[in-house]
N, C-alpha and C positions, 0 to 999 in steps of 0.2 A: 364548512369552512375548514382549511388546510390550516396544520398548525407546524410551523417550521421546524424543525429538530437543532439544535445548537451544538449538535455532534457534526465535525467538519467531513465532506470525502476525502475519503482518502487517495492516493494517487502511488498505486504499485507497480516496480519495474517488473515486468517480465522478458526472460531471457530463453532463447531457443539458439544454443551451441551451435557453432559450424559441423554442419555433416549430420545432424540430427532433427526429427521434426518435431519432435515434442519439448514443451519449454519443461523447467525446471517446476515444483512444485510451489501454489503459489498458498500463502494461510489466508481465506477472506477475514478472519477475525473477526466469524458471524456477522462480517457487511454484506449487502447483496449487490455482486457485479453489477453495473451497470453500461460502461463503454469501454471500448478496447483499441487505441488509438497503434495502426497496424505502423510497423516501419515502411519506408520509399523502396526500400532493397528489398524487400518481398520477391521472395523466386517462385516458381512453378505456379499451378496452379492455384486461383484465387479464391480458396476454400480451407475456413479454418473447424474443425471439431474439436471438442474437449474428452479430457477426462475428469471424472470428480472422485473424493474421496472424505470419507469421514473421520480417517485416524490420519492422513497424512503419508502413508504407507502405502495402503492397498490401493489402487486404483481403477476405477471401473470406464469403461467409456460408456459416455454418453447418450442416450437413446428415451425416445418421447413413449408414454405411451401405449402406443402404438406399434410399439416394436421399429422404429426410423430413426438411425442415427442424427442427431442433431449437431446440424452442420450449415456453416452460414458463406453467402457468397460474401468477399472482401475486394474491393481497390485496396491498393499498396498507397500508401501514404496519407488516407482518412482516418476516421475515426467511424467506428461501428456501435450502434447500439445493441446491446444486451436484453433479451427481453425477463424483465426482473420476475415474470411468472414464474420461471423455473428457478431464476438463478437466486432470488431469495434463502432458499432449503440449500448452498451449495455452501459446506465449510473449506474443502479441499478443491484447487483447481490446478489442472493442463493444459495450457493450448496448443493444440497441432495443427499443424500446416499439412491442408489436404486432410482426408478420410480415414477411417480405421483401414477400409482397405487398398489405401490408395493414398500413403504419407507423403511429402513431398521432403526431405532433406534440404537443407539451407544453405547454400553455398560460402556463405559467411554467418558471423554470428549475427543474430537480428535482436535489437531492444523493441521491445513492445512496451505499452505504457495501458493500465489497468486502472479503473476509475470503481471505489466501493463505497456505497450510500450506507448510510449507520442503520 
């Protein structure tokens, strides 16, 4: 039997500037991402990767494994889930629009909205 946590989600804006693909750095505050609710203005290509980081500074991009960048398809205006296998371990986070080698710039600014389980 599941035993509820009486720690709330929390609910983080994320921001990706006009003209750039990668958002701002985001602190999980040791939550583990869970959904990633995309804007309707979503431009280019419907693929988002991240990067991750543990001091908040450095940042690495993201890759399984396996050596494959992880990278998820997106509709514009849903909500994406997170798969909290990996994203549990994740203190520092990036989201980019498009690939490591294949970013997509924003043609406007886009609010993205971040969902972190305690």
């Amino acid at each position: 039997m599941a035993i509820a946590s009486s720690a709330p989600i929390r609910v983080i804006p994320v921001t990706i500037r006009k003209g750039e693909s990668l958002s701002e750095p985001i602190d999980t505050g040791n939550g583990a991402p869970t959904m990633l609710y995309m804007s309707p203005g979503w431009n280019g290509q419907d693929v988002i990767s991240f990067q991750v980081s543990a001091d908040g500074s450095k940042f690495s991009d993201l890759f399984t494994a396996h050596g494959i960048e992880l990278a998820s398809e997106v509709v514009r205006g849903t909500a994406v889930i997170i798969d909290t296998h990996f994203s549990s371990s994740i203190l520092w986070l990036k989201v980019r629009a498009g690939t490591r080698g294949k970013p997509i710039p924003q043609d406007e600014e886009r609010m993205l909205y971040l969902t972190v389980a305690p």
